[in-house]
N, C-alpha and C positions, 0 to 999 in steps of 0.2 A: 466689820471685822473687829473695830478695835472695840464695841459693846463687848461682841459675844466674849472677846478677850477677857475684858474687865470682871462679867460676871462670872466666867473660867476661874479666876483668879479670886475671887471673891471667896467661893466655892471650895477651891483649894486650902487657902487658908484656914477658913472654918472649920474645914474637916481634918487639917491637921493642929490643929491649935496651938500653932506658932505663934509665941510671945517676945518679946525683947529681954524679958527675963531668962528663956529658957536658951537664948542663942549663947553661945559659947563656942571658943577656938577647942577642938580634943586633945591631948598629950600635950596642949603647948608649942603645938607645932603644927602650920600647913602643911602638907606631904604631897609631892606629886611623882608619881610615877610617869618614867615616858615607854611608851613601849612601842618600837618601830622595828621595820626590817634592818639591819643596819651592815648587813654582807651582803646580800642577796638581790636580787634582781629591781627590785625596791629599794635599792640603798641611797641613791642620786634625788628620787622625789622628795624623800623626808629624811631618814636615816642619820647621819651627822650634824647635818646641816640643821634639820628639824628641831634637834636637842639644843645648836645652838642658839635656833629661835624661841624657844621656850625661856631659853637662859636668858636672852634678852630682853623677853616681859617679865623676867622676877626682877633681872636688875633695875627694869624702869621704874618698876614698882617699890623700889627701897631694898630690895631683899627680906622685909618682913611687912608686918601689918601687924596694927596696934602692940605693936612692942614682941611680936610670935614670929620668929621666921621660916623662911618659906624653903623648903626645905625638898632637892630634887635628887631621885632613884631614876637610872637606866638601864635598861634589858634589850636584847636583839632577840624576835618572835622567833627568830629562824622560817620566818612566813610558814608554820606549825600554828593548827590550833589546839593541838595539846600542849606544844610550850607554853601558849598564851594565856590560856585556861591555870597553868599550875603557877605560871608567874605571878599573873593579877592574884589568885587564892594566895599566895605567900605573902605577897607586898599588904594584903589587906588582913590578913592575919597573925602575920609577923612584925610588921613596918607599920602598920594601922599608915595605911597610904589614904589618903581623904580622894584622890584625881587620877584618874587613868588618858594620857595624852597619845595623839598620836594614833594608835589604830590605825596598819594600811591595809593589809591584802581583807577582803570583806569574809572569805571562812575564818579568817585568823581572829577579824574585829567582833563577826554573830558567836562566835567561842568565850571570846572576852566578855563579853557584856553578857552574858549569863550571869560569869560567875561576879561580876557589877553590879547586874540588877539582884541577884541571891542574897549578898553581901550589904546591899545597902551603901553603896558608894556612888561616885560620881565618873562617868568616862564622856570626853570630850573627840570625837571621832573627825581626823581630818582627812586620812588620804581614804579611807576604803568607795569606794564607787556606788557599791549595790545602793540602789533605791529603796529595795528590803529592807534598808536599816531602821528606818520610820515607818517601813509599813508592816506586813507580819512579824518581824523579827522588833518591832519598837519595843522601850518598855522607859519605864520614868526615872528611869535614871542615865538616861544618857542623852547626848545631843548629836546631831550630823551636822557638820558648819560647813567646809569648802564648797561641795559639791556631790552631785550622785549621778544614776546612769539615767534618769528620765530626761534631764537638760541636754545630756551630752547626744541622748537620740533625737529630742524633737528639735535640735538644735542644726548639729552636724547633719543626720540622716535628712532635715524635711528641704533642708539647704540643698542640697546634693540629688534629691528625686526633683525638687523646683528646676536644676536645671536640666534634666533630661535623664540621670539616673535612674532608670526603671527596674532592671534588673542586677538583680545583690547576689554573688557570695559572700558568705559571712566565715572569717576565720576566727573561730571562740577561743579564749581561755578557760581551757576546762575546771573552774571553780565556781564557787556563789556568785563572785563578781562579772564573769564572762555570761555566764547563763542569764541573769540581770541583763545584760546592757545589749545581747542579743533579742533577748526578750522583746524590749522598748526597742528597738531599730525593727524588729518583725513587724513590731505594731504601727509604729510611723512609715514604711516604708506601704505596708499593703492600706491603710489609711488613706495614703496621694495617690492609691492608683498601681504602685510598680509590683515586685514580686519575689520574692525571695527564691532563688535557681534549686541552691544548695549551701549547706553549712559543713564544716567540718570541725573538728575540737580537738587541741591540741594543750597535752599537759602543762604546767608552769615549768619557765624556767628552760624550754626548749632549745637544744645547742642549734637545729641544722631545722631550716622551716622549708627545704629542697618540696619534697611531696605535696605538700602544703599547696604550695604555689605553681606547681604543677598543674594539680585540681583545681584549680581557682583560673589557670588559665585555660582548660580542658573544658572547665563550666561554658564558657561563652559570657558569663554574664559581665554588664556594662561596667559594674561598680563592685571592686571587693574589697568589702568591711573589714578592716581590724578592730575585735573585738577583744583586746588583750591591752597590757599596758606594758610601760618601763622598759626592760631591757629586751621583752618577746616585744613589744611593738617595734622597736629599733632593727632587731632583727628582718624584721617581717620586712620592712619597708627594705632593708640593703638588700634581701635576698629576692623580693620583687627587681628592684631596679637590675639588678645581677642576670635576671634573666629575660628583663627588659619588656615589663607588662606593662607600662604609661608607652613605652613605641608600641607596641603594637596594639594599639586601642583602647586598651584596661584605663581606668584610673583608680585610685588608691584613695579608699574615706579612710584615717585614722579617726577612730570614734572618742579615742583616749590619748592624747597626747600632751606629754608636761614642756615644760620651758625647758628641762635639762635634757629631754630625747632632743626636741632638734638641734638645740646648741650640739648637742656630741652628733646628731646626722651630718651637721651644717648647712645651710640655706643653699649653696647649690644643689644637694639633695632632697630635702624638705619644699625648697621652694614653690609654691601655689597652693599647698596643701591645707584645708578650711579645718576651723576644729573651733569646738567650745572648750572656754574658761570660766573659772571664777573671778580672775584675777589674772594684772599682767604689771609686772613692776614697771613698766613706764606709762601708765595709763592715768596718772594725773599727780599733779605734786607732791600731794599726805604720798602716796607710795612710792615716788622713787623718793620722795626723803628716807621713807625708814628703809627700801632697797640698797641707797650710797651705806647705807650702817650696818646692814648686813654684807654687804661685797666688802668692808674695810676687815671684817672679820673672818670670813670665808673665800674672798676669793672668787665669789659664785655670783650671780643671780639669783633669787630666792621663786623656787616655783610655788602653784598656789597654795600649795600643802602647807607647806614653810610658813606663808602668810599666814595664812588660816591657822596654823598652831599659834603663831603671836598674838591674834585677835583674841578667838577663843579664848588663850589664856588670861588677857588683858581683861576680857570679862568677866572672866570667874575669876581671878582676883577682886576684882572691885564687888563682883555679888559678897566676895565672903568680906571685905570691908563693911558696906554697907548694912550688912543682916548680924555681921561681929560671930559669925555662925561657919563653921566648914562641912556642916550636916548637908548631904546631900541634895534634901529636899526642900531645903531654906535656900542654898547658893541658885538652885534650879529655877527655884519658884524666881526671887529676884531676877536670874539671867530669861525669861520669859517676859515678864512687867516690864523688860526695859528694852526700847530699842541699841541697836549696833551701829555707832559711827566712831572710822576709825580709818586706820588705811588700807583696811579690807574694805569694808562694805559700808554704804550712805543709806539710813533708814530700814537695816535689816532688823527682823525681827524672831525668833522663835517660837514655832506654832507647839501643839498641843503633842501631836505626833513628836515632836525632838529636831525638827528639820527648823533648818537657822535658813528662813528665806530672803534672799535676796539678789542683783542683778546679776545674770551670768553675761557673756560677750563671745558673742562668732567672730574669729579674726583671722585671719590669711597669714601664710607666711613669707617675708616677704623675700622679694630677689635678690643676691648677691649687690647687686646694683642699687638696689634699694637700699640696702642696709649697713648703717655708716660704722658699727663695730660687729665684732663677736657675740653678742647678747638683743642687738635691737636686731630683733628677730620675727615681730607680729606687726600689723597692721589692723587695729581693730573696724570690723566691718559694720557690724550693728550694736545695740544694748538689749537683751531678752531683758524686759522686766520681770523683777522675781517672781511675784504671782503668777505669771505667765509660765515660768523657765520652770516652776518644781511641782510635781503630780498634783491636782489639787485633792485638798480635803474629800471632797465630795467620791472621788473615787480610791478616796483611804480604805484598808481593812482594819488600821491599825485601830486595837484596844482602846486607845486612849480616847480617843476621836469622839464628841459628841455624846463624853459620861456627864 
């Protein structure tokens, strides 16, 4: 891996004939734009919160670099990829914006990074799901750090059929992202043997998930997948319990589930419920140090999104230090040559496709009983190593792969 890397990299350079001379800060100024959901159903993952972790990788970082400061723009997508599409064109038009943060719902993020890769800038994608983002939809100007929807299937789903889960309804969000991570759960689940009943798909943002869970109990089947995230997973899960599908034999895969759905479920409700992560603020020192520094600020727990936007940015700050350059493909090129340790990730690195690989983690949620406040909420049960946890190359489509 790390040859073929090198000579990748080699290659790269070559052929853009990046020099020390030609690297330069533009306007005088870093520029980052954030762009999250920040009313909407997606507002608790990243939203406020996410902006304040961004704020708090400029601050760690001085507020400038080599004497340029680092300079931040915020927008709400309205989970729209037509907002997000005419936001990023402005901010990169108008605001000469060098960094696009954030990116959550994945039509709103495959919207964005068109007009990123068009433009010739850089976007750093932390909450959107789709696996699509490094594969058909990849392009060289952008990254996927947290996480995607292949880990949260071979992760959650292979978990879940191992112990007797054969039979799945699946309840989609009907977007890029839902279709994705139903996708990968089709495929892991008929893979071990079991079988997918029936599906059903349900718009963003659904007030009443009544029918829904009707069908899903009507199905017979053993296991019914939510394939949705944020405030429709929340729902989905109360309006299960409401009608009382774990008594009468159901059990519930959340396929997608952040740190702030079960805080606001609560651990009597959430309790047993298995899920993948990228990341859990109490899972080793480096993260609940920087977690105690974000709750002194917020109030909150920082879910992985959160993380993932502080790393990220922590990285692309240091790439545009290091290359003295905010050109897209100078910061890029660096944030690939270099490994990721931090209080995200130990030994992560960024492959060719844009995916920032590294460990995810299956963890249980724990019981009432178990858990000595309001936020100690997981119990991590294994470590997916990264290689293992994100699609491999070999069955990439994406462009970039093996030029």
């Amino acid at each position: 891996m790390k040859t073929m890397k090198t000579v990748l990299t080699a290659a790269i350079t070559a052929a853009l004939g990046v020099s020390s001379a030609q690297a330069q800060i533009s306007d005088n100024e870093i520029r980052i734009g954030y762009l999250a959901d920040m009313s909407g159903i997606y507002r608790d993952l990243a939203g406020p919160n996410g902006l304040e972790a961004l704020r708090m990788a400029v601050e760690d970082f001085g507020g400038s670099i080599n004497g340029k400061n680092i300079r931040i723009l915020s927008a709400d997508d309205r989970n729209s990829p037509d907002v997000a599409s005419s936001t990023v064109r402005q901010w990169v038009e108008r605001d000469r914006v060098d960094m696009v943060q954030g990116l959550i719902a994945s039509s709103v993020t495959i919207a964005a990074t068109r007009v990123i890769n068009g433009t010739n800038t850089l976007g750093l994608v932390n909450g959107s799901a789709a696996s699509s983002i490094t594969n058909e939809h990849c392009t060289p100007n952008h990254i996927h750090w947290a996480y995607d929807t292949y880990p949260l299937a071979n992760g959650t789903a292979a978990a879940v059929v191992a112990e007797g889960g054969k039979d799945w309804f699946i309840l989609t969000a009907d977007y890029a992202f839902g279709h994705a991570l139903e996708n990968d759960v089709r495929n892991v689940v008929e893979a071990a043997g079991g079988r997918i009943v029936n599906t059903v798909r349900h718009p963003l943002a659904t007030n009443d998930f009544s029918s829904y869970i009707l069908q899903a109990q009507a199905s017979g089947a053993q296991v019914v997948g939510l394939a949705n995230a944020g405030g429709d997973t929340v729902n989905s899960i109360i309006t299960a319990g409401e009608f009382g599908l774990t008594q009468a034999g159901q059990s519930v895969a959340a396929l997608l589930l952040f740190l702030n759905d079960v805080h606001a479920l609560g651990a009597e409700t959430a309790q047993g419920i298995q899920l993948v992560t990228g990341w859990y603020w109490d899972m080793d020192e480096d993260a609940r140090a920087w977690a105690d520094r974000f709750y002194e600020r917020t109030n909150a727990r920082p879910s992985m999104v959160q993380a993932g936007i502080y790393s990220s940015t922590m990285h692309y700050l240091r790439g545009v230090e290091a290359t003295g350059s905010d050109r897209a493909a100078d910061v890029r090129q660096w944030m690939a040559e270099n490994p990721v340790n931090d209080m995200f990730a130990k030994g992560g690195y960024v492959r060719e496709d844009g995916r920032m690989v590294h460990d995810m983690y299956l963890a249980r949620v724990k019981t009432p009983a178990e858990s000595s406040n309001a936020w100690d909420l997981y119990e991590i049960i294994r470590t997916i190593p990264g290689d293992e946890a994100f699609r491999p190359l070999s069955d990439s489509v994406c462009s970039l792969v093996n030029q």
